[in-house]
N, C-alpha and C positions, 0 to 999 in steps of 0.2 A: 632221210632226205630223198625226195625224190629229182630225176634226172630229168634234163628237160625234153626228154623226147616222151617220160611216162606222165611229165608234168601238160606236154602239149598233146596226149590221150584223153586226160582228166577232162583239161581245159572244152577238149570241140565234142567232148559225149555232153558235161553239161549245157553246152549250146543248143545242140541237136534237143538233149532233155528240154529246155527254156524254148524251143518251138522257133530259131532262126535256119534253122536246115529243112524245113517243110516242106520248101519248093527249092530248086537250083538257084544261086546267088550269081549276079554276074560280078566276074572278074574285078571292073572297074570299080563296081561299088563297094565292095570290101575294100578296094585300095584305099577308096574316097572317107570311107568310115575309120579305116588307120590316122587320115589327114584329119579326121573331123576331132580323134583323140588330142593330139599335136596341138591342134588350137585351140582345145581346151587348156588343156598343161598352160601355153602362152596367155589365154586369157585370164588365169590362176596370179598370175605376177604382173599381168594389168591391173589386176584390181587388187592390188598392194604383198596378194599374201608370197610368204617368202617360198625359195627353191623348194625346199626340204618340210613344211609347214603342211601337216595333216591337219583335216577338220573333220568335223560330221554337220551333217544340216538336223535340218529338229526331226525330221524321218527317221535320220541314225544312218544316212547314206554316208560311205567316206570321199572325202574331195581333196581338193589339193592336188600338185605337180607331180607327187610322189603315185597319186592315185591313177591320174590321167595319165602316167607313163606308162604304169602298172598294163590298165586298157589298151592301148598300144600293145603292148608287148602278148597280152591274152586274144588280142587280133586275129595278130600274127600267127600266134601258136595254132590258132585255130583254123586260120587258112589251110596252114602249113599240113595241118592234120587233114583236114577236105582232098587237099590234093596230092597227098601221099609225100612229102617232102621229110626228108629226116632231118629238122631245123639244127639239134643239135650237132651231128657231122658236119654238118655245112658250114657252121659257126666254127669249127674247131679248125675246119679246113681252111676255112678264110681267115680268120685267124692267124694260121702260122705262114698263108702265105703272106698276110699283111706286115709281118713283122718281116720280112725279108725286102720290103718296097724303100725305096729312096724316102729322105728326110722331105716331110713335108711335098710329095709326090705330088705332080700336077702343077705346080708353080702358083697355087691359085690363092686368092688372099684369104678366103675364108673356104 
């Protein structure tokens, strides 16, 4: 099994290989392409299909909530690799400070 710091190497060499590191990416629009996964995922369960509900289209592309989080998270990894970020430390870090935060931290309803 790979680790997600060797998993977010893999992840931005095939990007770079697939030709989206050609030129310098700005900031913003990678963020906005993280947002663009997200509402996919949501548009996934506007049109009926459930949480967890994998499909393929007649191409053999895979779809679904499970897929468009997937994206998401292959983004990120990929930023994260662009700009030198060790995703996994960070997650670990945050992580255990999160578990030291007040119940329901923030007071906020959602």
């Amino acid at each position: 099994m790979s680790s997600i710091q060797e998993l977010q190497k893999m992840i931005h060499e095939n990007a770079i290989d697939q030709g989206w590191w050609e030129s310098e990416r700005e900031f913003g629009t990678l963020i906005a392409l993280c947002h663009s996964e997200l509402s996919e995922a949501l548009e996934e369960i506007r049109k009926g299909h459930g949480i967890d509900e994998t499909y393929y289209t007649d191409s053999g592309k895979l779809v679904g909530v499970p897929s468009e989080l997937a994206d998401v998270v292959i983004r990120v990894m990929d930023i994260c690799e662009h700009y030198g970020i060790n995703l996994e430390s960070t997650i670990l870090e945050k992580h255990e400070y999160n578990k030291n935060r007040p119940f329901k931290h923030g007071n906020k309803i959602f």
